[in-house]
N, C-alpha and C positions, 0 to 999 in steps of 0.2 A: 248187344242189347239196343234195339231200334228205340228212340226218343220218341214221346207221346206226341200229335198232330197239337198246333197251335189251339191253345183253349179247351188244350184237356188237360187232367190231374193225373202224376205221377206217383202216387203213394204207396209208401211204405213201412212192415212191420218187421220189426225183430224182437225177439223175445227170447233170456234164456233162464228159465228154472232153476233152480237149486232148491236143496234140500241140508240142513244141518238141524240136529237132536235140538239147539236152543230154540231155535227161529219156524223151525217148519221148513214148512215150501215158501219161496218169496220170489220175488223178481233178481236178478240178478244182474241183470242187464236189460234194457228198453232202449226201443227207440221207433218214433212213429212219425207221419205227416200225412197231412190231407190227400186225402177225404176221411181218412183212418184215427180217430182218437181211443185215446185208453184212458176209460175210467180207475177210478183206484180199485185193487184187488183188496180180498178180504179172505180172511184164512179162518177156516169154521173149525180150526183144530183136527183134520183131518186132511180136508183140499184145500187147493189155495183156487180161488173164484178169477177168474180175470173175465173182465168185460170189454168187446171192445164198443165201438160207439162210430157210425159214421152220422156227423152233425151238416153234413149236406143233403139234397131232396132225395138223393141216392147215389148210380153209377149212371155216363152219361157214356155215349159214342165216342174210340178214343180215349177214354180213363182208361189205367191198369194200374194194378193193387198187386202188390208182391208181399208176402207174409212169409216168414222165415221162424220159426219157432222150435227153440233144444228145452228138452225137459231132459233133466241130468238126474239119475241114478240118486234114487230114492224120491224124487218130486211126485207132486201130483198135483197133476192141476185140470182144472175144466175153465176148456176156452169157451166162451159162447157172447151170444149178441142179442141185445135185448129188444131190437126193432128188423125188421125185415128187410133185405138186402132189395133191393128196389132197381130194376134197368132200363133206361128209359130210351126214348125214339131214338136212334143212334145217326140217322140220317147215313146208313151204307158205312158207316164206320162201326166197328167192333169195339166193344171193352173187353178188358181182360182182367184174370184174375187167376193169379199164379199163386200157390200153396206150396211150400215145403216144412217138414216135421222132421223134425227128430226127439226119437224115445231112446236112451240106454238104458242098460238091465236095470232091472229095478225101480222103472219110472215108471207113470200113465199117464195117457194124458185121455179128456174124456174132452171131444170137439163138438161143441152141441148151437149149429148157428141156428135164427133164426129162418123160417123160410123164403126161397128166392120168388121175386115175383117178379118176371119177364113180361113190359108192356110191349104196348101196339108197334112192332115198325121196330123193334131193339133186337141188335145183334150181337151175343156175349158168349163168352167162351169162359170155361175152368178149367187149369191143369192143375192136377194134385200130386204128391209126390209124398211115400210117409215114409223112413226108414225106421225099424225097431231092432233093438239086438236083441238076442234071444235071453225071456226072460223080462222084456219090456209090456207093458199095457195098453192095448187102445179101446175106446170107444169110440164112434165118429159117424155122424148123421149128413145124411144131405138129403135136400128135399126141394121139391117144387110145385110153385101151383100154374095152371094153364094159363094164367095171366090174371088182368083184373076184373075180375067176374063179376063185381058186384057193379061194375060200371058199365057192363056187358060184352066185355071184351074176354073170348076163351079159343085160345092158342090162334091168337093173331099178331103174335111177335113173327120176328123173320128167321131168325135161328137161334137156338139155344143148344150150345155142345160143350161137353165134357170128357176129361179122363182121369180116371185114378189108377195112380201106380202103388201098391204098397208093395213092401220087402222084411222079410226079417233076414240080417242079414245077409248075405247075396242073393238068397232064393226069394221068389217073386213069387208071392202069394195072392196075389189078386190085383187084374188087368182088367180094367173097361172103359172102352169107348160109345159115346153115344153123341148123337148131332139128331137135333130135333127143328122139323122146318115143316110148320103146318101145310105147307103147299104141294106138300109130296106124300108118300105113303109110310112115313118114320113115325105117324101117332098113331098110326093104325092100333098099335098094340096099349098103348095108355088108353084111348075109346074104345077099346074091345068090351069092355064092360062099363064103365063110366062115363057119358057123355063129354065132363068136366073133369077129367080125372086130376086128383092130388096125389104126387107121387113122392116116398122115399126109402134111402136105404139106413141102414143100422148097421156099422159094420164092426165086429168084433174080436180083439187078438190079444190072445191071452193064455198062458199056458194050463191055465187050470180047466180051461174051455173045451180040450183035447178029450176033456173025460165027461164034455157030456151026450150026450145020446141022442136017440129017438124019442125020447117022452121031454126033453128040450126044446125041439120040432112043435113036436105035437102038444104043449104049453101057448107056442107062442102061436099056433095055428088056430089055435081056444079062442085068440081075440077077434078071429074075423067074425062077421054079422051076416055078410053076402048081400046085406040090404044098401051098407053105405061102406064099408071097408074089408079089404082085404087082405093077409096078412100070412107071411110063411116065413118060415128058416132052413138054410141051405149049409151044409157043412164044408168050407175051404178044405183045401189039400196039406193045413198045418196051422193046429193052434188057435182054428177061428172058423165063425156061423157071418156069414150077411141075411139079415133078416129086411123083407122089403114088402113093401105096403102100397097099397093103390085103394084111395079114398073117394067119394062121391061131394066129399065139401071139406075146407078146412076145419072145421069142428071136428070132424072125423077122424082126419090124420094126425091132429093135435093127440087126440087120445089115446090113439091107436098108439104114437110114438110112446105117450105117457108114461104105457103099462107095459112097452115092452124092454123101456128103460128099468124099468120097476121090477121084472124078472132078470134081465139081465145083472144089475145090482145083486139080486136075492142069492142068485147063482157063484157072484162071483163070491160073496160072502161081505160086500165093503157095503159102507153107510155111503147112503146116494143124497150127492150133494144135494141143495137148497137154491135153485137158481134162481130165485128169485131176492138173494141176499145180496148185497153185493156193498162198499167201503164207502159209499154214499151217506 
């Protein structure tokens, strides 16, 4: 593991879940540092809420954030972040930001961050990695906007790349790479139809999921407008739908995510947590 360049931030998360009949879901184990805070969790009697919190301007060139997080067999929990992951001018240096998960049977874990905003001249990378055993639950969002628009800056970062690996079990159910550098022809397809496009995905595993259909699809393809969002569902090779969205403005893709959380919920049969509750 290469050591961060002088004057950048090292930070780290671990996290491990548990679940017992008195307590719920609760923390079990923590452990965090800068740039990465954890607010207190709150258990709504069904999920346990965990917020995290970065109380610096954002991520700079040079940070890397490693997050480690087990949700044990019967937990449930939704990770999520209440302000906007923010990457700022890197000056030719990279940040990073490494994810790994783990779900055992009987867990879920529902990842709902806020969205990433890649400024002028920043160069940042995600690797994600989720293992689930068969019988485990996911939810998990990512998203992005073209930068900061309203300051007039749209996809004038210098790269933005990613990959997620998920697995149930040893079979690898979903693989994607992607590296975004306005200066070449990798936006072509986010500008296809939106100038300013706002991009994300939904990704779904779950075994009750196996049994939904074509009018699943065609629910979640209900939300597009074609004016400002756009919106489909794709059925994996086991267990799970990636549903993915391409918006004309954050307002758009806020909603769009909304209601498709909202279906997904209704389908899965479970009460959809309250993100905006949190032990505060």
């Amino acid at each position: 593991m290469s050591e961060p360049p002088a004057n950048s931030l090292s930070g780290i998360l671990r996290l491990v879940c548990a679940s017992s009949p008195e307590r719920g879901t609760f923390l079990a184990e923590q452990s965090f540092s800068a740039p990465i805070h954890l607010s207190k969790s709150y258990w709504d009697g069904d999920a346990l809420l965990v917020h995290l919190v970065n109380p610096t301007a954002g991520i700079f060139g040079g940070d890397c954030v490693r997050t480690h997080v087990v949700v044990e067999a019967g937990a449930r929990v939704l990770l999520s972040s209440p302000s906007a992951a923010r990457f700022h001018p890197s000056r030719g240096r990279e940040s990073l930001l490494e994810q790994h998960f783990e779900i055992r049977a009987g867990g879920r874990l529902d990842i709902y961050p806020e969205i990433s905003i890649p400024q002028r001249n920043s160069r940042s990378r995600q690797r994600t990695t989720i293992h689930l055993e068969p019988g485990a639950e996911l939810i998990y969002l990512e998203s992005l906007t073209p930068g900061r628009v309203a300051g007039g800056e749209i996809f004038a970062f210098t790269n933005y790349s990613w990959s997620t690996d998920i697995f149930i079990g040893d079979r690898a159910v979903l693989r994607e790479r992607a590296s975004i550098s306005p200066g070449d022809k990798s936006i072509a397809g986010l500008r296809a139809i939106f100038p300013a496009s706002y991009y994300a995905s939904l990704t779904l595993i779950a075994s009750k999921a196996e049994g939904f259909g074509s009018d699943f699809a065609l629910e979640v393809a209900s939300l597009s407008n074609h004016s400002s969002l756009v919106i489909a569902a794709s059925k994996l090779n086991a267990c799970g739908w990636i549903i993915r969205l391409l918006a004309a403005d954050s307002v758009s893709l806020q909603e769009g995510i909304r209601k498709a959380r909202k279906i997904v919920y209704q389908r899965l049969g479970h009460k959809q947590p309250d993100t905006r509750r949190n032990g505060l």
